[in-house]
C-alpha positions as a Markdown table, in Angstrom:
| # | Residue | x | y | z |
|---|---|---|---|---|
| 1 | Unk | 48.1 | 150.6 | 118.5 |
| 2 | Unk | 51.5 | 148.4 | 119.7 |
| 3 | Unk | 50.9 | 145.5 | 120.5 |
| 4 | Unk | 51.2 | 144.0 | 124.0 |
| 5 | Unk | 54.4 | 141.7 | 123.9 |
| 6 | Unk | 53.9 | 139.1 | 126.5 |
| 7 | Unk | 56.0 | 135.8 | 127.4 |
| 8 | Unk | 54.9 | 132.4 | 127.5 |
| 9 | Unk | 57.2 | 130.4 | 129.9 |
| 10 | Unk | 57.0 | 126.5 | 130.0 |
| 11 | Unk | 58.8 | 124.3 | 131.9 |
| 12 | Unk | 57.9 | 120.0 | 132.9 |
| 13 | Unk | 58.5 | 119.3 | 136.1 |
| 14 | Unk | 57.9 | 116.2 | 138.5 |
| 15 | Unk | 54.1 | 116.1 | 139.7 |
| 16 | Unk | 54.6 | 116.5 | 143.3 |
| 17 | Unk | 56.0 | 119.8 | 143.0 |
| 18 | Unk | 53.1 | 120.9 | 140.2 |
| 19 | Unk | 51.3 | 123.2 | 142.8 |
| 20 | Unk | 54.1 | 124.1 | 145.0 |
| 21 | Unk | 55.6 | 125.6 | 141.6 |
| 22 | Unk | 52.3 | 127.5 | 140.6 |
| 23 | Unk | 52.1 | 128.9 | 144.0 |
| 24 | Unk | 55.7 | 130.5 | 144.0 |
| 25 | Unk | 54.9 | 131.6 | 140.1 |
| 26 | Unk | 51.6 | 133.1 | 141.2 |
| 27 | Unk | 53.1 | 135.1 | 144.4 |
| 28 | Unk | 55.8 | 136.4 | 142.0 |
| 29 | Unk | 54.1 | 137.8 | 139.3 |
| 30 | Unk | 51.2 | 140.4 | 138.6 |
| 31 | Unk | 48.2 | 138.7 | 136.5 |
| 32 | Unk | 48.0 | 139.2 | 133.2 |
| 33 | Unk | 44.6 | 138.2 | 133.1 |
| 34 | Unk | 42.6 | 141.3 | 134.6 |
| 35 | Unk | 40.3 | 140.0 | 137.2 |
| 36 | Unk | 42.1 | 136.5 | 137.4 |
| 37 | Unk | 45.0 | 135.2 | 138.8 |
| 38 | Unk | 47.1 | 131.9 | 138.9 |
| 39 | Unk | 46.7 | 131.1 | 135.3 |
| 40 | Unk | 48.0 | 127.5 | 134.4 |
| 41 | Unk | 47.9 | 125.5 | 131.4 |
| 42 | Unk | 49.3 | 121.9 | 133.0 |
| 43 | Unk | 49.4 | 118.6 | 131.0 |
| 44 | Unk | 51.3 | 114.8 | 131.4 |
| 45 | Unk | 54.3 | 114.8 | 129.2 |
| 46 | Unk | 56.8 | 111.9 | 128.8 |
| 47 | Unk | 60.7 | 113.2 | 129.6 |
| 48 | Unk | 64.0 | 112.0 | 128.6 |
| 49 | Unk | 67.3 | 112.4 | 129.1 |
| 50 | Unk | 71.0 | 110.9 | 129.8 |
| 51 | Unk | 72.7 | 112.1 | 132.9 |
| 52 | Unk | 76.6 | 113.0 | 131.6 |
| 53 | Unk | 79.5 | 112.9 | 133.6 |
| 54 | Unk | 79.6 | 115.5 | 136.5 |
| 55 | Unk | 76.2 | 115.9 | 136.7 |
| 56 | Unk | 73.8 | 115.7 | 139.8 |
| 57 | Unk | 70.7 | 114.7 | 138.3 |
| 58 | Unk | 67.2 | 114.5 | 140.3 |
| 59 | Unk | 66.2 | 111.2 | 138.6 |
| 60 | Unk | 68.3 | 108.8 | 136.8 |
| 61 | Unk | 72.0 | 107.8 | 136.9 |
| 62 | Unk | 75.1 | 108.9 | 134.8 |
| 63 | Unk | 75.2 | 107.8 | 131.6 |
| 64 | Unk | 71.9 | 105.8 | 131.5 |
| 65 | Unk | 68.5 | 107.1 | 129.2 |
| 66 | Unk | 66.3 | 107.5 | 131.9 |
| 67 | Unk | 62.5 | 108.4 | 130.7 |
| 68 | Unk | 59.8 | 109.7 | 133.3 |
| 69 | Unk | 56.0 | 110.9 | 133.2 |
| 70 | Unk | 56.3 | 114.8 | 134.0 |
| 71 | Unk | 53.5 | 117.6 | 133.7 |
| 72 | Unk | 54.5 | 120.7 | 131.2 |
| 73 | Unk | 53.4 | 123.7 | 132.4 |
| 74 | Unk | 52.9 | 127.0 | 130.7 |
| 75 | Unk | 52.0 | 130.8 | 131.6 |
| 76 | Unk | 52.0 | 134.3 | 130.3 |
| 77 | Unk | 53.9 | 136.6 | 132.2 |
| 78 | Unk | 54.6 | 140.7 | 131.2 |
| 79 | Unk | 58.4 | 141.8 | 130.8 |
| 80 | Unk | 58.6 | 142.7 | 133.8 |
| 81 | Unk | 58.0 | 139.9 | 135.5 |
| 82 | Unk | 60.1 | 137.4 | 133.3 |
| 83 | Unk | 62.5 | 137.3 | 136.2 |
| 84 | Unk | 60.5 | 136.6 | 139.2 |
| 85 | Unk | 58.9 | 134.5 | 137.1 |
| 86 | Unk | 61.9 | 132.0 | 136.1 |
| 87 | Unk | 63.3 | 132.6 | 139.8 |
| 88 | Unk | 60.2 | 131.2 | 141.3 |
| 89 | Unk | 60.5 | 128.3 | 139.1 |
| 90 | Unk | 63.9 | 127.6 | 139.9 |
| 91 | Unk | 63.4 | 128.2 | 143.7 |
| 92 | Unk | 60.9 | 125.4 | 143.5 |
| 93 | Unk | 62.3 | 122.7 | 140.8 |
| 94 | Unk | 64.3 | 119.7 | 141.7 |
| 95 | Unk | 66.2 | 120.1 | 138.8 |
| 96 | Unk | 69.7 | 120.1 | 138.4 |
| 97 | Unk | 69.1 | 122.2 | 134.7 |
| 98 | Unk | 65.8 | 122.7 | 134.3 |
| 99 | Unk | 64.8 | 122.9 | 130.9 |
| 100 | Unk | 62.6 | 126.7 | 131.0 |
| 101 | Unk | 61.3 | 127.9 | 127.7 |
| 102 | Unk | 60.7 | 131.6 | 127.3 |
| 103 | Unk | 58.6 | 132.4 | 123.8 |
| 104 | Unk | 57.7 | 135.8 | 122.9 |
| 105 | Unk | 54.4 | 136.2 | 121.9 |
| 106 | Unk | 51.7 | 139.4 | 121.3 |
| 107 | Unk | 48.9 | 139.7 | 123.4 |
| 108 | Unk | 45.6 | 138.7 | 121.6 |
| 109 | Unk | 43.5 | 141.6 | 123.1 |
| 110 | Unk | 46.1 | 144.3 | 121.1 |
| 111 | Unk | 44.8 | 142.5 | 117.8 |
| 112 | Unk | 41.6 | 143.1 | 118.0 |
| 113 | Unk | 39.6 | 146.1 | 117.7 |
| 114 | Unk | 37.0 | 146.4 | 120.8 |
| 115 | Unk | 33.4 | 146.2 | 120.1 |
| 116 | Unk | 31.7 | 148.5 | 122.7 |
| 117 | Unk | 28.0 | 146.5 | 122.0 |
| 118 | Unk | 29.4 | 143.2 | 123.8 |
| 119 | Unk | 30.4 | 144.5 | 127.2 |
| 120 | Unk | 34.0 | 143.8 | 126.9 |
């Protein structure tokens, strides 16, 4: 059997626009998870960056480190959906240049052989 090639996107993003963000993922993407939707891993990072010349940042001020509490989200979206997917993130984000990680990864159920005794 192949095995299912999903994508894990992550992204950190300001707090107060956590579930906005979720909401436009979840209402652009079909679930992954049969039986389940809107499925979020969310946790409090610590960001940092330098605004450079000619940019418009969110938060901070040109050429000063600026360092704010963020959450860093993660997801698994099919192929399909990697578009929608980032789109809805963007449409959402305050970000100037949001920084959106896209990692391949394999679908734990295509690993596994089933076992018909547990039900699953």
């Amino acid at each position: 059997m192949s095995p299912d090639i999903l994508y894990k996107i992550g992204v950190n993003i300001p707090e107060e626009f956590l579930e906005e963000m979720m909401d436009s993922v979840n209402d652009s993407i079909d679930p992954v998870y049969p039986g389940y939707d809107r499925t979020f891993s969310y946790w409090k990072v610590t960001g940092t960056w330098r605004p450079l010349p000619g940019s418009e940042p969110f938060l901070g001020d040109i050429g000063k480190i600026e360092v704010a509490e963020e959450m860093r989200v993660e997801f698994a979206v099919r192929e399909n959906d990697l578009r929608p997917a980032i789109e809805a993130v963007r449409r959402v984000h305050p970000y100037e240049e949001p920084a959106i990680d896209v990692i391949p990864m394999i679908g734990w159920k295509s690993v596994i052989t089933a076992d018909p005794s547990d039900g699953r």
